[in-house]
C-alpha positions in Angstrom: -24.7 12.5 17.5 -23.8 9.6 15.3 -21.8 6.3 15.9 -18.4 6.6 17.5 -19.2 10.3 17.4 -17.3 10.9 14.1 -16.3 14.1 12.5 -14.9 15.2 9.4 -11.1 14.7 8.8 -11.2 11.6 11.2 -9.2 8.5 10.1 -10.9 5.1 11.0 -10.1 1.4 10.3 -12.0 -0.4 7.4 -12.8 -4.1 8.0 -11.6 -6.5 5.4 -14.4 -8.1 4.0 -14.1 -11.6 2.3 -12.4 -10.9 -0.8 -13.6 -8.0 -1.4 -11.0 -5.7 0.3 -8.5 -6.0 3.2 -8.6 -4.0 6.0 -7.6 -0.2 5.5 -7.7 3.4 6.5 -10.4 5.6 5.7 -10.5 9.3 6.1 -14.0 10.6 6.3 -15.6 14.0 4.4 -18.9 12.9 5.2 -21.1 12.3 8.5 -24.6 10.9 7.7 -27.2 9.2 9.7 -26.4 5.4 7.9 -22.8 5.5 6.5 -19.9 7.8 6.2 -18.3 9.5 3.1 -14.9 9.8 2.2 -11.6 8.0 0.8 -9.6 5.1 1.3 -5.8 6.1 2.3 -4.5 2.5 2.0 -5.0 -0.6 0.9 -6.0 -1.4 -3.0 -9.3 1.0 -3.0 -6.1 3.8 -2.2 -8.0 7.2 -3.3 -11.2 5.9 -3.9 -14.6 7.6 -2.5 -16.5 5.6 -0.5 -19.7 5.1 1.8 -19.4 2.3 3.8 -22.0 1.7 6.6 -21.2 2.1 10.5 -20.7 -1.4 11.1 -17.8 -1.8 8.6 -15.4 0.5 11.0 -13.6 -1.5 13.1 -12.5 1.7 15.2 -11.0 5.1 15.2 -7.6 5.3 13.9 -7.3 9.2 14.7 -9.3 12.0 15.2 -8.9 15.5 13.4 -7.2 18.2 14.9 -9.8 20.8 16.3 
């Protein structure tokens, strides 16, 4: 089981982080030991892949159906 137990389709909440990005949803492809896969829905990074590691979600904005 990874952190916050998530799965594939699940939409989380991104961190902002300095001035780098603002906070924004993410819906994740990928589950891996250190980080998760998958693309940015909002925000500036909108449609962009990504990995960011566990402690840059802030929570789980929804979880996939199924």
């Amino acid at each position: 089981m990874t952190k916050l137990d998530l799965k594939e389709d699940d939409i989380v909440v991104i961190r902002a982080f300095e001035d780098e990005w603002p906070e924004h949803l993410f819906r994740v492809t990928d589950v891996w030991e250190d980080c998760v896969g998958g693309v940015s829905l909002t925000g500036p990074l909108k449609d962009e892949y990504g990995e960011p590691d566990y402690d840059l979600i802030l929570r789980v904005h929804s979880r996939a159906k199924g």
